[in-house]
N, C-alpha and C positions, 0 to 999 in steps of 0.2 A: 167945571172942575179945574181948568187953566188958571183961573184967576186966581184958585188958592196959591197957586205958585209966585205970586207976588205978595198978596195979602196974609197969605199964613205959609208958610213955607214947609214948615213940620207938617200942618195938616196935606200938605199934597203931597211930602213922603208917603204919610202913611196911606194915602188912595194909593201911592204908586205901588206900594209896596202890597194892598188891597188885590190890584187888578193882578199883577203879576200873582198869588197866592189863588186867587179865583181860575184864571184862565188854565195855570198848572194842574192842577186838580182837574180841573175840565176835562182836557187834552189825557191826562195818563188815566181817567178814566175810561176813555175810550179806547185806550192801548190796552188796558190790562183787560176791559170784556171781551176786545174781540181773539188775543191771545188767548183767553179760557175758551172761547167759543169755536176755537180749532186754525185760527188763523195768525201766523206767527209774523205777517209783511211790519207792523209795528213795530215789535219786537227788536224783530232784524237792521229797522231803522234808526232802532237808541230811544223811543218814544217813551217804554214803559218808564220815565224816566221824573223824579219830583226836579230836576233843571228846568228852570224858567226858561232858559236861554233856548232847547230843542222845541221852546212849544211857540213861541210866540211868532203873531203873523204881524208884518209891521203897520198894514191897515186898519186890522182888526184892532191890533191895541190902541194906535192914534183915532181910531171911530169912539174908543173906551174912553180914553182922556178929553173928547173934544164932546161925544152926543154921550155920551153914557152907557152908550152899547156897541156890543163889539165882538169878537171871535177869536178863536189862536188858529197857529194852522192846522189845516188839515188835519188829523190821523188817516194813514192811507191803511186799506184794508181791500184784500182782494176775497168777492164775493165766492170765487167758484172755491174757495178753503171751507166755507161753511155749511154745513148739512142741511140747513134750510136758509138760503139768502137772501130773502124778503123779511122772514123774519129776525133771521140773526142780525140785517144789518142796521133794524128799526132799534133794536134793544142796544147794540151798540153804540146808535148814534141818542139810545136816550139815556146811556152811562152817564155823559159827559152833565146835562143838566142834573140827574138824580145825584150825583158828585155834589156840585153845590147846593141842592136845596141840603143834603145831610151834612153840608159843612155849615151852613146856614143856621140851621137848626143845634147843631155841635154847640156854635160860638153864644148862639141867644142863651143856650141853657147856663153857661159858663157865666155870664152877664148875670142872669135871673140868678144864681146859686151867689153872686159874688155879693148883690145886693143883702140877699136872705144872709149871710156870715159877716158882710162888714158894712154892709148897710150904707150911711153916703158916703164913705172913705172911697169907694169902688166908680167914682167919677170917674178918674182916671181911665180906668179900664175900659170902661162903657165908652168913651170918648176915641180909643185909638179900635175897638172891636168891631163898634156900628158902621164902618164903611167896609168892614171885610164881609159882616152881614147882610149889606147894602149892596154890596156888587157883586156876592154871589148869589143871591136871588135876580140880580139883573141878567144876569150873563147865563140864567137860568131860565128865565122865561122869556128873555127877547129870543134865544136860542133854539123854544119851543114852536117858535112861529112855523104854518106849515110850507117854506118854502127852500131851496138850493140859493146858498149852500149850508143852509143853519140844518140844524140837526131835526127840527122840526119837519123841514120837506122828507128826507128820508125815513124818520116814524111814521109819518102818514103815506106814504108807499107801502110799507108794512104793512099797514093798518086797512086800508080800502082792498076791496075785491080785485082779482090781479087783473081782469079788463082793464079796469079804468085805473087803477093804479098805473101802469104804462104809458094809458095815455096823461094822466096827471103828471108822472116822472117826465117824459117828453117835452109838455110843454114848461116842467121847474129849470130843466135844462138847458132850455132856450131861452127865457124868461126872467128864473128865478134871481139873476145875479142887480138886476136890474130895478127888479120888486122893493129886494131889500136897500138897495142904495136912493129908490125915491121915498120907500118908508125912514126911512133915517135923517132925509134931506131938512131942514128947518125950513121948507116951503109957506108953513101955515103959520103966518104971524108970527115970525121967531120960530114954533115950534115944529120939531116933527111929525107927522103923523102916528109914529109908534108911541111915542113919547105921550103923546096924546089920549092916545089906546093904553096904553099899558102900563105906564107908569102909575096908576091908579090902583093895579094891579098889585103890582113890587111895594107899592105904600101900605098898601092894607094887608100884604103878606109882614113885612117889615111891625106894622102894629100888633100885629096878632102875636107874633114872635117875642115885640120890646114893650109890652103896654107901656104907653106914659115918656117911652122914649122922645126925646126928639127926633122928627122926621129931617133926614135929607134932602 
């Protein structure tokens, strides 16, 4: 994605301008469920908030400009506000991805409708929309992965039997920071391993959404 920045200049605004509109969305989605869901520490921090600027982590977004995946910060949320916080904090932590697949899906229809009314005039559009479509489907499923501190590990907490959920949360805790940063690492011939995995993934979400689009 770097290299747009010398080869196309415009086109790495518009990523840039992409990831910052994905990761917002992300982040104030996770502020505003766990706000409805009885817990206001978001809130209180400025989170519920469409600013780029309160949401962004400065890792997460340079993992997004360099591997194509990435994170914002945090939303902090304190469990003991929640009437059930296993599973309050699965739902909240899977606002953030459900945010972008429905912004995902928003923007593909916008495209499809643009086509159907102006038919190839709508190049344009298609050209500055398909990476906002593109990297909130990514920042949507690499997000899903089941580990700490992606929103993934805490759903699947939720999700498993509270025995081994505990033990599972234990060992994402210890572990999980380290998981994600050899999945992400370009180890395997250039590539990643998530990249690997799951980009196959986001490509065939991405077609289902753009038929005929060009892929990313």
């Amino acid at each position: 994605m770097l290299t747009y920045l010398f080869s196309s200049p415009l086109y790495f605004l518009i990523y840039v301008v992409a990831i910052l509109t994905a990761i917002t969305i992300h982040e104030f989605a996770h502020a505003w469920a766990a706000n409805r869901l009885g817990d206001p520490t978001a809130r209180l921090a400025g989170r519920i908030s469409l600013n780029p600027l309160v949401h962004l982590d400065p890792l997460g977004t340079l993992a997004l400009l360099i591997f194509r995946f990435g994170w914002g910060k945090p939303v902090p949320f304190d469990p003991y506000n929640l009437k059930n916080p296993r599973r309050d904090s699965a739902l909240i932590s899977f606002a953030g991805p459900a945010a972008n697949f429905i912004l995902a899906i928003f923007l593909a229809i916008v495209i499809r409708l643009g086509h159907v009314f102006f038919g190839p005039n709508v190049y344009m559009l298609e050209v500055i929309l398909t990476p906002f479509v593109f990297l909130a489907l990514t920042l949507a499923v690499f997000n899903l992965l089941p580990f700490h501190p992606l929103d993934g590990g805490k759903i699947i907490v939720g999700l498993l039997p509270e025995k081994l959920a505990y033990q599972w949360d234990e060992i994402l805790q210890r572990f999980g920071f380290y998981l994600v940063l050899f999945l992400i690492l370009p180890l395997f011939g250039g590539y990643s391993l998530v990249s690997l995995t799951i980009f196959p993934i986001i490509r065939g979400l991405l077609n289902l959404l753009l038929p005929g689009t060009p892929l990313i």
